[in-house]
N, C-alpha and C positions, 0 to 999 in steps of 0.2 A: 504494500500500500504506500501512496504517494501523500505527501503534506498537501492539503489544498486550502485556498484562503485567498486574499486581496493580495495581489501584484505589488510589490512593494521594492527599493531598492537593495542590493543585496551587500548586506553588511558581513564584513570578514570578521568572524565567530569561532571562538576557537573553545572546543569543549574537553575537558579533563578525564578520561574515563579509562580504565581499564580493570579487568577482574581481579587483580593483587588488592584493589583498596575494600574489596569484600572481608579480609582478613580483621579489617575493627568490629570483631565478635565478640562481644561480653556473654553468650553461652547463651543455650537454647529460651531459656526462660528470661532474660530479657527484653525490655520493650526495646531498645534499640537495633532493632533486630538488619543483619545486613541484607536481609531478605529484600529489603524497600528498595534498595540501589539499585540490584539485580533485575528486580522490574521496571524499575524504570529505563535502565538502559535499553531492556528488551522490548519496553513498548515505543521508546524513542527510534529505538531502529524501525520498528513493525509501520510507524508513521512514517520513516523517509528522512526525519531530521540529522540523523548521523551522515545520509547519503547528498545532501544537497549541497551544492557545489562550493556556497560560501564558508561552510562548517569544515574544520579540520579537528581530528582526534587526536590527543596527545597523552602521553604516560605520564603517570605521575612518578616521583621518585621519594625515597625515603629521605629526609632532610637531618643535615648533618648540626654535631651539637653546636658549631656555632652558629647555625639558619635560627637552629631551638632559640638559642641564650639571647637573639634579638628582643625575643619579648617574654621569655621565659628565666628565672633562675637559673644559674648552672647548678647549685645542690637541689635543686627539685628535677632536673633534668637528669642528675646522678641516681638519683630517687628512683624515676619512672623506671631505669634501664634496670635499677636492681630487684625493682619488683616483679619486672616484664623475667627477670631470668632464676626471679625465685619466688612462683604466683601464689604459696601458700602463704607467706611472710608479709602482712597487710604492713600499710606505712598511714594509719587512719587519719594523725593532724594533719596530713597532705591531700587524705581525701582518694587514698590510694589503697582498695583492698576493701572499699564499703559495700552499701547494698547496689548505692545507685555506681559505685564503680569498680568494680569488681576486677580482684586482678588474673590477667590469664598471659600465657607464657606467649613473648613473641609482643608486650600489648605496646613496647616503645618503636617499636620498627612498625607495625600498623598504625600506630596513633602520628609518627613521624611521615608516614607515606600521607595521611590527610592534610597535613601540615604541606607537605610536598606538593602537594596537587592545587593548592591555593597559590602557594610561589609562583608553579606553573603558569598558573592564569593573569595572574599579573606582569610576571616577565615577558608574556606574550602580549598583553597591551602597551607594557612598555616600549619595547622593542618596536612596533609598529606593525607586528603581524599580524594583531588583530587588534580589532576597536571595541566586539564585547569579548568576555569567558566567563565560562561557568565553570565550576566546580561544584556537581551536588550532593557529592559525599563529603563536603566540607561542612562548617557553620556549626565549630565547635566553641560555642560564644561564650560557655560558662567556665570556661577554663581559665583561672588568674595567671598571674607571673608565679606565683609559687605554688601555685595549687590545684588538685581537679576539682571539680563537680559536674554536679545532674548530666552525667557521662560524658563527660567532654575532658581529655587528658592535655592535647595542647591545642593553641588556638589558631588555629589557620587563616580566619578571618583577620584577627590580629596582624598575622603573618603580612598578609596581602596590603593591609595596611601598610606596615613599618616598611615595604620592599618600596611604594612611592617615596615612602622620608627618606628614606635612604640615597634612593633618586633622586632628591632634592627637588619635590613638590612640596609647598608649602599652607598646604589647602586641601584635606583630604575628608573627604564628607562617608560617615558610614550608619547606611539605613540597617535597621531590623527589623524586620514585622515576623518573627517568632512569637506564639503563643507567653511564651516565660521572657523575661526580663534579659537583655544583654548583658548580665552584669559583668560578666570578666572584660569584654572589650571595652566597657564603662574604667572599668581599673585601672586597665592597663597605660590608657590613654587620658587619663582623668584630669592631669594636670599640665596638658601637652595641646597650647592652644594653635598649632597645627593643625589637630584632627578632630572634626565633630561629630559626635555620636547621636545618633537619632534611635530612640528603642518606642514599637509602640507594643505593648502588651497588658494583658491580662491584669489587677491590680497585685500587690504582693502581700496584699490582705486577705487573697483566698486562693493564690499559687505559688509555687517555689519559684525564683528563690528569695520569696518575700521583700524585694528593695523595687527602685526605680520609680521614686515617687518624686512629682513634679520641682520639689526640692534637693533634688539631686541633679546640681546643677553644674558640675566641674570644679575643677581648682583654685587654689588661689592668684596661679598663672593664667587659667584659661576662662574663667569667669564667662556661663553661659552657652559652651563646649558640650556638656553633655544637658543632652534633653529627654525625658520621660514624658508618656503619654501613659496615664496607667487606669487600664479601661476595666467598667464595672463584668462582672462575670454576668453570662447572657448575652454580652453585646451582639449585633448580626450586625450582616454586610452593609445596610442602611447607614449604622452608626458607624461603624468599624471605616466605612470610607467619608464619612463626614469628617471625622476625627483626623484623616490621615491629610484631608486636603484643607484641613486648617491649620494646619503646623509646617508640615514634610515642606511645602514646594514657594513657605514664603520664608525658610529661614534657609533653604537650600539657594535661596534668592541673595539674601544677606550673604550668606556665606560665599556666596562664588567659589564652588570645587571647583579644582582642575581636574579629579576623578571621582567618581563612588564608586565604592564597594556594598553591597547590601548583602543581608543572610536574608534567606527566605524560609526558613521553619515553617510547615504549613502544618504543625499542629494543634491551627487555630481554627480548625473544620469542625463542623460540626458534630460528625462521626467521630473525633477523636478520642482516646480514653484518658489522653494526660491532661485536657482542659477544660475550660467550661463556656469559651467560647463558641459562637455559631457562626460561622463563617461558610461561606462556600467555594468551590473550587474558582468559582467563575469571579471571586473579588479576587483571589489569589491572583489569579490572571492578571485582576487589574491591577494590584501595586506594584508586578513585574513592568504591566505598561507605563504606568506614570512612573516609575524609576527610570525606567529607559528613554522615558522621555524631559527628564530633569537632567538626566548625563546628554542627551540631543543639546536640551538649550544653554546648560551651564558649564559641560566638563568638553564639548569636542565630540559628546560621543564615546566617551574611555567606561566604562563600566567592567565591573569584576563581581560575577554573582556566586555564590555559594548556596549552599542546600542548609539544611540546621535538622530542628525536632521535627516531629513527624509518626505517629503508632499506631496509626489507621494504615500497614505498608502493603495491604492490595488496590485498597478503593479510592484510596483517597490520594498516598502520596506521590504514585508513577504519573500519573493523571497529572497532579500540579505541578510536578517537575516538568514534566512532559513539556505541559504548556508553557512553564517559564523558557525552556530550550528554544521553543518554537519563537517567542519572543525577543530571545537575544539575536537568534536567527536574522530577528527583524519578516518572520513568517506568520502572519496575522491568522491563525488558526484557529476557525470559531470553533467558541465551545458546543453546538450542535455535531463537531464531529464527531462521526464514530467510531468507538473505541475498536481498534482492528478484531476479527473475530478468531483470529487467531492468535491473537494475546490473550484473548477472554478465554477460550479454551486451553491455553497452556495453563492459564494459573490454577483453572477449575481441576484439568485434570491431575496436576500436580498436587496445588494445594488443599482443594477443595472448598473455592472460595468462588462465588460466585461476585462479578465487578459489575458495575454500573456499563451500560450502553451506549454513551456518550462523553465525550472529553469533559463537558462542563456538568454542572447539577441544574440548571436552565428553571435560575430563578430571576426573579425584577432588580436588575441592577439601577435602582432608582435610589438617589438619595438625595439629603438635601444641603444645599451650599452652606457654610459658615456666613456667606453674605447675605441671607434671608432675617438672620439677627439672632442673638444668644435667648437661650432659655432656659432660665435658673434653675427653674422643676424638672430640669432634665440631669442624669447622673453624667450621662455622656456630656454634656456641655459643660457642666460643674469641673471633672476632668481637663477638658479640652483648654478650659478657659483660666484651670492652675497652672497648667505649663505656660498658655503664654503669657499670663502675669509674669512666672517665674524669670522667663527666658527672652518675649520679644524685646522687652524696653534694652536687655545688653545689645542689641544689635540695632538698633533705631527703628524699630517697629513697633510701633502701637498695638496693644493684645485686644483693643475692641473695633479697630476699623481696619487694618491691614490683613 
């Protein structure tokens, strides 16, 4: 089956993939399950998107301890390697050997290869060989400078960040629309008025890892750098896209990247088990488009995408990766399309799981402007409207008419 959708310019896209990055397995019973990748790769090809001419595949590679020690510790980097070669011997104030991170043999050269594949993606925008990449076995966000959590060992996202600083860009804007809080790339970057952190999620009043509240504003160098949106549980695509288009594309305005990097965790579906958000695949789509189309009007065009959480990994997560591919692509793939029926059939017959019929959930992507006017009695507005108190006035933006 072939990609079909609106005629569009073709953007050189360069996507991260190979079976080695299968190997980050925290064990059968885990949510992180590497199952999710697998399909999606396999329904990316089943659509064409690996095959269309602007797209190139590239390997990822295992990253060496000084790529690590960019934004990681070297004794926590000495850590991962001695746990990864001795997985009964947990290293718990590191966050190494718990429930949510369990250690298994082999876990610093896996955790290293996702690290790797995000490098990948941005040396490839840098370079000029391509203008988007994706990595969606990336968007390990919850991983500090010294420490794991909520299964994230190092942070690639991170990574892709510090490889522009490095570069000597002085302007690096990083979205997250993962269900849970950004918080390691929030840390890591916290007081480094270089890089702005955007996180919109879930509140941390009824998810892990409980922070990213409108008052988590950055450093005392970076003053307005990190920004929280931290939305009521229940929110849907209505709210969830009202909220993102009154923050995201007027402080991406202020800020003038010269690139973004964004995570896209899409386990803010409605099916998922780790949140309580209700989202649908087809808003997913949309904040791959309006990111794509904030790096069109501010960065040139440089985009570097990542994958994140996700534990719905037949119905919900191939499907949203899928379509964020199709959109870095610059391949306008409605969500009426049909899910190939020979993907549906592999996974039934393998896994025993019956998938949805169509790329999107093909609900009313209707919602309403921040420019219609605030409303106090609203939770979502309430939210909306502490960030930008918190955050417009640093950048010369008014939080009730901008």
């Amino acid at each position: 089956m072939t990609t079909s959708g609106l005629s569009l310019p073709a953007i050189p896209t360069r996507i991260v993939w190979d079976e080695s990055l299968l190997g980050y397995n925290f064990g059968p019973n885990h949510p992180m399950s590497p199952l999710r990748l697998d399909l999606t790769a396999r329904l990316a090809k089943e659509l064409g998107i690996f095959d269309l001419p602007q797209v190139s595949l590239a390997e990822s590679f295992v990253a060496s301890d000084s790529q690590l020690t960019r934004v990681h510790l070297p004794e926590y980097v000495a850590a991962v390697r001695d746990v990864s070669s001795n997985p009964g011997q947990a290293n718990e104030p590191l966050g190494l050997g718990t429930e949510d991170d369990p250690a298994f043999e082999g876990m610093h050269e896996a955790s290293a290869r996702l690290f790797g594949g995000s490098l990948a993606a941005a040396e490839a925008v840098l370079s000029g060989e391509a203008l988007h990449a994706v990595n969606f076995s990336g968007g390990m966000h919850h991983a500090a400078a010294g420490k794991a959590s909520g299964f994230c060992i190092y942070n690639d996202a991170a990574a892709a960040v510090d490889r522009f600083l490095a570069a000597g860009y002085t302007r690096v804007l990083y979205i997250d629309v993962d269900a849970h809080h950004g918080d390691g790339t929030q840390s890591i970057f916290w007081n480094d008025p270089r890089v702005m952190t955007i996180s919109l999620h879930e509140t941390g009043l009824s998810l892990f890892p409980g922070t990213g509240f409108a008052n988590e504003a950055g450093g005392p160098d970076a003053p307005g750098t990190a920004v929280n949106v931290a939305l009521p549980p229940g929110t849907s695509d209505a709210g969830w896209l009202r909220a993102f288009h009154a923050v995201v594309p007027q402080l991406t305005g202020a800020f003038e990247p010269q690139v973004i990097i964004s995570q896209h965790g899409c386990d803010g579906h409605r099916d998922d088990p780790l949140s309580n958000l209700r989202l649908s695949v087809d808003t997913q789509r949309q904040a791959a488009l309006s990111i794509s189309g904030l790096a069109d009007q501010f960065s040139e065009g440089r985009w570097v995408a990542t994958g994140g959480g996700g534990y719905n990994v037949a119905s919900v997560v191939p499907r949203s990766w899928a379509l964020l591919l199709a959109v870095a692509a610059n391949q306008r793939m409605p969500v009426t399309t049909p899910v190939p029926a020979a993907w549906r059939d592999y996974v039934r017959e393998r896994h025993g799981i019956d998938t949805p019929k169509a790329m999107g959930d093909g609900v009313d992507m209707w919602w309403r402007s921040w420019e219609v006017g605030y409303d106090p009695n609203d939770d979502i507005d309430r939210t909306v409207m502490a960030t930008r108190k918190e955050i417009f006035p640093l950048h010369g933006l008014d939080p009730w008419f901008d």
